[in-house]
N, C-alpha and C positions, 0 to 999 in steps of 0.2 A: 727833668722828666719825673712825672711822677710813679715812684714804685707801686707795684701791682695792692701790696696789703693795703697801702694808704688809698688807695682809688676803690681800693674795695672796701672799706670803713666809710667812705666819704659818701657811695651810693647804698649802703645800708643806714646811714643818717639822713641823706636825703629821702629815703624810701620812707624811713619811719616817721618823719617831719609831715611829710605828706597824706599819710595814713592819720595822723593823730590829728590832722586839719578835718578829717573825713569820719572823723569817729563817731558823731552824732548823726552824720547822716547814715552811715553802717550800723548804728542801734537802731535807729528807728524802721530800718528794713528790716533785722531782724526779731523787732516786736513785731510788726505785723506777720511776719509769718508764727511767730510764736501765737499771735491771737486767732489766724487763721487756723492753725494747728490742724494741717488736712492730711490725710491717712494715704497708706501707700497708693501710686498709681490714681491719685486722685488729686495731687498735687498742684493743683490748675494755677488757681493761684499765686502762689509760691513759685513755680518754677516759671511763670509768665515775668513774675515780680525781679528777678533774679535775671532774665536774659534781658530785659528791659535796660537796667544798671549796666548791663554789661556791652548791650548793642550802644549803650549811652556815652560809654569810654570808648567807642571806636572797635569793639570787636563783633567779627562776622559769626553770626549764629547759623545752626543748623537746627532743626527742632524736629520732636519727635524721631529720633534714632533707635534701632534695634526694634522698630514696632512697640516702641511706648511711648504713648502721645506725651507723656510729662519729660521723658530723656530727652536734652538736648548738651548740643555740645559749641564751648565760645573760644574761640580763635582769633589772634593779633601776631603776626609776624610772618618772618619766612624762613626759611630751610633750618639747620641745625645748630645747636643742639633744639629737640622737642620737647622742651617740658610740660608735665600734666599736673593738673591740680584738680583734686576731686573734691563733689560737693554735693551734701544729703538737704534734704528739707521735708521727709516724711517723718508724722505725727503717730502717737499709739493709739488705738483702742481705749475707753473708760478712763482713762487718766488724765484728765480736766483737772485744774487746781488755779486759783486766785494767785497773782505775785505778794502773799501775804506769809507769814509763817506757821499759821495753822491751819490744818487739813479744811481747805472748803475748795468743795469737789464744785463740778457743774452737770448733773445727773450723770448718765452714760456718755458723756461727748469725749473727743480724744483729746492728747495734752501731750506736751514736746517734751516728755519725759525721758529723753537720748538728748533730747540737747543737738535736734538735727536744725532748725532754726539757727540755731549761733555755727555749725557747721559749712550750711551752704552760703551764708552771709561771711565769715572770715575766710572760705576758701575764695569768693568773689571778690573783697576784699585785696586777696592777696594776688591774684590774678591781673588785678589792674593797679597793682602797685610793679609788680613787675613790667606789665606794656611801657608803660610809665618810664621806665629806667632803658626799654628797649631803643624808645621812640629819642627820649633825649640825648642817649648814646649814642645813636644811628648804628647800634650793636645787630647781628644776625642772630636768629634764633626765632623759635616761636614757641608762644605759651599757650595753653588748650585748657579752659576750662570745660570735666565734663560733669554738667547735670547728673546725680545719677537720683531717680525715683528709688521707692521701695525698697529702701536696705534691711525694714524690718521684716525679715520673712518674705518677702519678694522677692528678693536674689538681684534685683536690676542689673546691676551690674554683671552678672555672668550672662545677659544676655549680650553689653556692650560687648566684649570680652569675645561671645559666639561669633561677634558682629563683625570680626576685626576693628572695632575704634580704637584699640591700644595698640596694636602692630607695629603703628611706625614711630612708637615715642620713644625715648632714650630712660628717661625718669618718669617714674610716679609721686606724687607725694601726696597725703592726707592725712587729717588730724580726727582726735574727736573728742567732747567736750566729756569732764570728768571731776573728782575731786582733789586732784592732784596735778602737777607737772610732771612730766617725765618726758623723756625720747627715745625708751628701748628700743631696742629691736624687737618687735612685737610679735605676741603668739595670741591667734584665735585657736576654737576650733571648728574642723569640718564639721558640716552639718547637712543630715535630711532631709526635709519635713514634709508631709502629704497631709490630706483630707481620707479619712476612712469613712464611707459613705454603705449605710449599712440597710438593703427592702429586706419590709416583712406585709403581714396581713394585717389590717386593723379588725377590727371586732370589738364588741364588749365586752370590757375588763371583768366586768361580773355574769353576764347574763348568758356571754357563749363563748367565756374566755378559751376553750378548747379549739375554736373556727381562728385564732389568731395565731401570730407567729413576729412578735416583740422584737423591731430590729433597735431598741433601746437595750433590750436582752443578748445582742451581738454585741453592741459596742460591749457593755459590762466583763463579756466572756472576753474578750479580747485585751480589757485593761486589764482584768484579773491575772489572765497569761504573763503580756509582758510584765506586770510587776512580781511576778514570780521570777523570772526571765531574769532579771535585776541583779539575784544571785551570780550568774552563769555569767555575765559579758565582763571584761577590760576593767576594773574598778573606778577609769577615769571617764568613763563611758554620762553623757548625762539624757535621759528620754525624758521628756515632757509631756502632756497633754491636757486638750480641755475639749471636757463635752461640748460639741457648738447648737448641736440640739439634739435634745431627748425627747421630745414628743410635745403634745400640746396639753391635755389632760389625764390627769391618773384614770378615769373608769374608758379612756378609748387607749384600746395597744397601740402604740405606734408603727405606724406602718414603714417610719423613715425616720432614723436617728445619723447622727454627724458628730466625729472627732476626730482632733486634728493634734498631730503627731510632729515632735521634734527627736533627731535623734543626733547625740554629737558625741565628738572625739576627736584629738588632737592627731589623729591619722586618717585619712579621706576612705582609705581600704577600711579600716578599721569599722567608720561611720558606714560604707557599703553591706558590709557583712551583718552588722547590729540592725541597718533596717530589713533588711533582706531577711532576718531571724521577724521581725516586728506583722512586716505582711504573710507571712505564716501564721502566728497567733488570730491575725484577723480572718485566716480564709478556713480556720479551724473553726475561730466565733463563730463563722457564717453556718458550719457547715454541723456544727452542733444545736446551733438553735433553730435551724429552719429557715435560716433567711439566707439573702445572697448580699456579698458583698464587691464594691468595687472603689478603687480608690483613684483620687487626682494626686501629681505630683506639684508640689506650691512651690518649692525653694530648693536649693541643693548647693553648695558653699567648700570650698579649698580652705583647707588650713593657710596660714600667711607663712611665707616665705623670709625669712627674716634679709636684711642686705645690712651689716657692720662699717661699709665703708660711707654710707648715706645716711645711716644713724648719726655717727660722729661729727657729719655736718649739721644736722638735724642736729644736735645736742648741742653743740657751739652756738647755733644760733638761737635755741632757746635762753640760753644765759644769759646771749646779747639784747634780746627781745625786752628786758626788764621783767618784775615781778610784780605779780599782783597782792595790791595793801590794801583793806577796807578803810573806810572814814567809819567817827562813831556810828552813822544812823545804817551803814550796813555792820556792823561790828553787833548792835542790838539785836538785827534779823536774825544773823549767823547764829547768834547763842541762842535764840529759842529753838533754830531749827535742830543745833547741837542738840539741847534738851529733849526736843522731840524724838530725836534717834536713841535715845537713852545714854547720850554721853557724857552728859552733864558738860562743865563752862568748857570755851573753847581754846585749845592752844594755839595762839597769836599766831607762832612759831608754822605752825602747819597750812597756813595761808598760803605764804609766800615761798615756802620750800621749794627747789629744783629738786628732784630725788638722782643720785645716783649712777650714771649711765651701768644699764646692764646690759649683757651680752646678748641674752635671751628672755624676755617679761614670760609673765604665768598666766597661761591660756586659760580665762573663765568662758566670753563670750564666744559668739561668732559673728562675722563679718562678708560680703562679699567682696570685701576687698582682696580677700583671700585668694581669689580666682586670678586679680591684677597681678598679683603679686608675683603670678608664676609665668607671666606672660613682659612682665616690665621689671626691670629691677625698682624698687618700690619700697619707701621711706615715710613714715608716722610720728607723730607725737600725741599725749595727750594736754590739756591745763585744766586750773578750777576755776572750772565757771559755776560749779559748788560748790558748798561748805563743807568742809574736810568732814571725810567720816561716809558722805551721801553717797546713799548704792544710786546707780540709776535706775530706771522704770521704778521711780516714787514720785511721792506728790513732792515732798522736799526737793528732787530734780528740779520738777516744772516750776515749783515757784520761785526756785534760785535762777534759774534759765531764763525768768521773765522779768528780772531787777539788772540795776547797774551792776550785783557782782558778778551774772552770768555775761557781761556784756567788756569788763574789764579782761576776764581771761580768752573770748575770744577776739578781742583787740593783740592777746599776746601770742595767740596762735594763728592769727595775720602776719604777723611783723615776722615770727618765724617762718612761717611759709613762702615768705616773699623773700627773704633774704638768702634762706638754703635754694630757693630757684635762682637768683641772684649769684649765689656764688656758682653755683655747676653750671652754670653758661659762661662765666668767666673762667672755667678750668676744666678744659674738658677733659684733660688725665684724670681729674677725679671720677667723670664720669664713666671714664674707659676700664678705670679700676673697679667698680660698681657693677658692670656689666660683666667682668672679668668673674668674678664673685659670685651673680646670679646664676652664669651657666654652670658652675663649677657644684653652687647650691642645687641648684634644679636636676643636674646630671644632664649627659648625654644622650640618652637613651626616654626619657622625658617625651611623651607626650599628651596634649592637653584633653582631656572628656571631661564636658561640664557634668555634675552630678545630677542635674534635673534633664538630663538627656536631650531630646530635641522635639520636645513640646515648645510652644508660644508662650510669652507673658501672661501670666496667671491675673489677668487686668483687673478679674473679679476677686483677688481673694480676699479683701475687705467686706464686700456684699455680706 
């Protein structure tokens, strides 16, 4: 008879065997979403493209979930354990770029500068490498891939989350593309973010500037507050924003100005209280300059929950997964985009690195996964599908994201994903220890409020 480790080597070989027979068919979905490159809640294509592949391997689709035409959710199996595999394919804003090494934009158009393209293609990927192993095993279990739209600022996912589509799963799992390897136990932070939406009177700038009342003069007064404000909050604290319109010409007041507001921190109360402080400075703006103001809530995001005992699985089988090497003619790209970033030549060395397993990673961004996380026990990795060194949201992202090197490291955060579902269906103590772990993390006393409260899908916040 065969023992259990060697039956479980034997379907992570066969798993990987079959995924690499599949690799070229897996890039080329994931260029055209990359060339699509379609912005949150607008994902039509892309997520059409994605349940297609997916209804193609035999799993049943659900579409449009939680009241967002682009969420959908793909299903193969039956009863326990339920693993989840999550998967983005929204594009940013003005960050268009050529798969070339130097900056050539394509005017305002948006660009997969997250790297969510090679996301919702390796989590699909992996998704049907597992049915795959269900089907030939005649194993119990089911695998759930869910679409999610909008991660950028949209929150999609908390509204899954509202929706109960996580409820009944056991595991979460999701990756996301980057310039490194790792499998921490990952930290976001919470996040706020709204629209400040500011009337006034228009009039002539010169002729009757007195009959006006400048609601580009609100937003101003209200950026100038909270960046005074900056002093006073959390040091870890990060607020953003961008005028989204100031008006249309200098000699007419604006009768209607627009900005739009992020606000974070690694504790969800923390991030409550700092915007709570934020819509204050604006209804002072308002109320200082004459005008009136009113705001929408866009987004609103959980810190991530870390689970140590899904990491370690998640870590194992990144090591197993192989590493990513360039050939010369990506070895050439890398070093100009190195150059680019001011780093001059590249260390070979920093390609192919695992990093570390840590206990706890260091919270730059935010995520909605954050929300999963506290509803599922819930497991990530990152790899590079960049050139060491590359922040994301750059043009260096997008144009690494759109060659064979962004398509090699999401090849390697397939093979992990499919294998760590792969094992927790074969062992379901590790699962029950994971679960054991999130209540103990979460507390007893736990329970869940989404941070954008109970408004609808913000369908328009791209408009």
């Amino acid at each position: 008879m065969l023992c259990a480790c060697a039956a479980g080597l034997n379907a992570q070989e066969d798993a990987f065997k079959k995924m690499d027979a599949r690799a070229g068919a897996y890039g080329d979905i994931a260029l055209q979403i990359w060339n699509w490159a379609e912005m949150g809640y607008k994902e039509e294509k892309s997520a059409a493209l994605l349940q297609k592949t997916l209804a193609d391997a035999g799993f049943k689709i659900t579409k449009g979930v939680a009241g967002m035409p682009t969420a959908f959710v793909a299903e193969y199996g039956s009863g326990s354990p339920v693993i989840g595999i999550l998967g983005e394919y929204d594009a940013l804003p003005g960050l268009s770029q050529q798969a070339v090494p130097e900056k050539q934009t394509a005017g305002g158009a948006a660009g997969h500068a997250c790297g969510h393209h090679l996301f919702g293609t390796a989590s699909t990927a992996a998704a049907i490498a597992v049915k795959d192993w269900l089907q030939q095993n005649g194993n119990k279990g089911t695998i759930r891939f869910y679409g999610c739209p909008a991660e950028e600022g949209g929150s999609g996912k908390v509204y899954m989350v509202r929706a109960g589509l996580f409820d009944d799963l056991d595991v979460a799992l999701h990756w996301h593309p980057g310039a490194n390897n790792d499998a921490d136990a990952g930290a976001a932070l919470a996040n706020k973010s709204a629209k400040f939406r500011f009337h006034g009177i228009s009039a002539h700038a010169a002729g009757a500037p007195e009959r006006g009342r400048s609601a580009l003069d609100g937003v101003e007064a209200m950026n100038y507050m909270v960046n005074m404000m900056r002093e006073h909050i959390p040091q870890e604290t990060r607020i953003h924003y961008v005028i989204t319109d100031g008006g249309k010409a200098p000699n007419v007041v604006p009768d209607f100005a627009e900005v739009y507001y992020y606000a974070r921190h690694n504790n969800r109360e923390t991030v409550i209280g700092v915007f709570d402080r934020i819509v204050k400075a604006a209804e002072g703006a308002a109320m200082g300059t004459g005008t009136t103001m009113d705001y929408e809530m866009i987004g609103g995001t959980h810190e991530l929950l870390p689970n140590l005992t899904l990491q370690q699985v998640m870590y194992k089988n990144l090591q197993a997964a192989g590493r990513v090497s360039y050939t010369p003619e990506e070895m050439a790209f890398a070093e100009k985009i190195s150059q680019s970033l001011g780093r001059g030549s590249l260390n070979t060395e920093e390609v192919g690195r695992i990093d570390p397993l840590r206990e706890i990673g260091q919270a730059y961004g935010s995520t909605d996964v954050g929300d999963v996380s506290f509803t599922v026990p819930t497991a990530g990795l990152n790899t590079a599908t960049w050139v060491p060194g590359t922040p994301a949201h750059s043009w260096q992202a997008v144009a690494a994201g759109g060659t064979t090197i962004g398509l090699k490291g999401m090849m390697v955060a397939a093979k992990t994903l499919a294998s760590t579902a792969i094992d927790l269906m074969s062992n379901p103590e590790t699962v029950a220890k994971a679960k054991a772990e999130f209540e103990q993390r979460r507390g007893p006393d736990f329970q869940y409020v989404p941070l954008l409260g109970d408004r609808q899908p913000a369908l328009d916040y791209r408009d």
